[in-house]
C-alpha positions as CSV (number, residue, x, y, z in Angstrom):
1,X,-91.4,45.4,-61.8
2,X,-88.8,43.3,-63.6
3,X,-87.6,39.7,-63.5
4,X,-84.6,38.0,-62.0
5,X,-82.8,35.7,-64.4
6,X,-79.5,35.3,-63.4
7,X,-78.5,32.3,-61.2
8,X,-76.5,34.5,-59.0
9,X,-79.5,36.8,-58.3
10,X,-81.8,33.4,-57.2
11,X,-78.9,31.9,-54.7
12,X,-78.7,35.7,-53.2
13,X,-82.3,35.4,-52.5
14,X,-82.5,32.0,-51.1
15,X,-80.2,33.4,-48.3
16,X,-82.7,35.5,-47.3
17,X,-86.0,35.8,-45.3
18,X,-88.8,33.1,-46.5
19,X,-92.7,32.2,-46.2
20,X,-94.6,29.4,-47.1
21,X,-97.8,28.1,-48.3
22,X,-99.4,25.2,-49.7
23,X,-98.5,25.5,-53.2
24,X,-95.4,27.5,-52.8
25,X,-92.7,29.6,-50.9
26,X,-91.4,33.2,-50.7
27,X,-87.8,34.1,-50.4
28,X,-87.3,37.7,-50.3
29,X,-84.4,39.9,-50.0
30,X,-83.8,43.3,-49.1
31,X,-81.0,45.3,-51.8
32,X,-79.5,48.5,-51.2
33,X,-79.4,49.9,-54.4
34,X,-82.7,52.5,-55.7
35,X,-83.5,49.7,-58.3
36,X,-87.1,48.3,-58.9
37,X,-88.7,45.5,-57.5
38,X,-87.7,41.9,-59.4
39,X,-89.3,39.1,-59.0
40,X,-88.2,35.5,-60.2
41,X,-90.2,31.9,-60.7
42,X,-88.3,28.2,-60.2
43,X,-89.7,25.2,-60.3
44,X,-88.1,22.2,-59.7
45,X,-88.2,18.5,-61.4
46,X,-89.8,16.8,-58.9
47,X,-92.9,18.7,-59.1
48,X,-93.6,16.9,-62.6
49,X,-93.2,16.6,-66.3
50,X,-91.9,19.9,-68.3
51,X,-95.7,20.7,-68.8
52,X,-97.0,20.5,-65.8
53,X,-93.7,23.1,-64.5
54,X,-94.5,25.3,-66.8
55,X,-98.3,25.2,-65.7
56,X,-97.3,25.8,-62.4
57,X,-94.8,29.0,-63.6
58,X,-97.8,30.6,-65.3
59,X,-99.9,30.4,-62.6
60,X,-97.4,31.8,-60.4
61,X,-96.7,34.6,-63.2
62,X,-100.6,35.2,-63.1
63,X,-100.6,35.5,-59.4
64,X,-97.1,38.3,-59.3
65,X,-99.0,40.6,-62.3
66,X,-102.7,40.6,-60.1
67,X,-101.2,41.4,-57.3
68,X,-100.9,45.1,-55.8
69,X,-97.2,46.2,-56.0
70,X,-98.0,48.2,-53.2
71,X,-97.8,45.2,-51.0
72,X,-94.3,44.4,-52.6
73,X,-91.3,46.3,-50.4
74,X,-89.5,48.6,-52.9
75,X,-85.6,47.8,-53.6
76,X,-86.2,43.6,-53.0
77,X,-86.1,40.8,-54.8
78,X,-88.3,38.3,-54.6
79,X,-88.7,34.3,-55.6
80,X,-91.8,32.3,-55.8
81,X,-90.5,28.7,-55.9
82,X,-93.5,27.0,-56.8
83,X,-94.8,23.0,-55.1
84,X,-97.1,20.6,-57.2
85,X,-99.8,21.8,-55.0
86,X,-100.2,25.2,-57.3
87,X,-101.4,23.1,-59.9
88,X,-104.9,22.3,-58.3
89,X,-105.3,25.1,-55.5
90,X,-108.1,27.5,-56.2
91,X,-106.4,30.8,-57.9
92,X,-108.6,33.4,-55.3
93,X,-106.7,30.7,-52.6
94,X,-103.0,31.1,-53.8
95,X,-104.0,35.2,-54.3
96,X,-104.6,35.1,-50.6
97,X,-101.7,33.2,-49.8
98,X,-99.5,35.4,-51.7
99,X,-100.4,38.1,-49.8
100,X,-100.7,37.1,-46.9
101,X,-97.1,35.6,-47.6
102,X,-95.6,38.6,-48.3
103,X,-97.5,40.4,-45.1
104,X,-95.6,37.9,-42.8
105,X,-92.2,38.6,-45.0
106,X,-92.7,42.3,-44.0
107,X,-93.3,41.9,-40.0
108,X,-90.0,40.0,-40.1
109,X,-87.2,41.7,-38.3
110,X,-85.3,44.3,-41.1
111,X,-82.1,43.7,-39.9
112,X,-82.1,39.7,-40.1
113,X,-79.2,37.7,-40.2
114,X,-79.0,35.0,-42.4
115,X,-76.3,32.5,-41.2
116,X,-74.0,30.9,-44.3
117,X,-73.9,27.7,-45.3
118,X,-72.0,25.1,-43.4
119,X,-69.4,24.5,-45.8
120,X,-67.3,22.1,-43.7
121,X,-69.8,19.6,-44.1
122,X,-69.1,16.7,-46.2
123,X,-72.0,15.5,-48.7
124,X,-73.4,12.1,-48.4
């Protein structure tokens, strides 16, 4: 299992299917090349002070590496954008909701279109 790290990689996965749960949400996307799975972690600003991110990204980290890869589709990416929540659920909780996540991820339809971004739109 490797990591995503490149920006381009994230905003390719946040076109694609999603799950959530209290203290975060999957984004997974299907690739068609034989590479292994990747996984990536974002956490955003509003969810608190540097330390309290980076509390949250370990405990998301933690949650990726005890987790079966067998429940993991082979040849997709995934992001696990984590909520402030994650920093006072119960780890067995998140465990479950992780799986169960990705379980809901996998009954979606496989041939899902994702529809672009309106780009026509103006911002406010």
């Amino acid at each position: 299992m490797d990591r995503l790290r490149q920006r381009a990689d994230f905003l390719a996965v946040a076109n694609g299917a999603r799950a959530n749960s209290a203290a975060f949400v999957v984004q997974s996307r299907r690739r068609d090349d034989d590479g292994p799975i990747r996984v990536g972690f974002t956490v955003t600003k509003k969810n608190g002070t540097a330390t309290e991110r980076n509390r949250i990204r370990r405990r998301l980290r933690e949650l990726v590496k005890r987790l079966d890869v067998i429940t993991m589709r082979p040849h997709s990416d995934y992001v696990l954008v984590g909520r402030r929540a994650a920093l006072t659920c119960d780890f067995a909780t998140m465990l479950d909701d992780l799986r169960s996540a990705l379980h809901r991820l996998d009954r979606q339809p496989k041939d899902r279109v994702t529809r672009p971004h309106d780009t026509s739109r103006k911002p406010n």
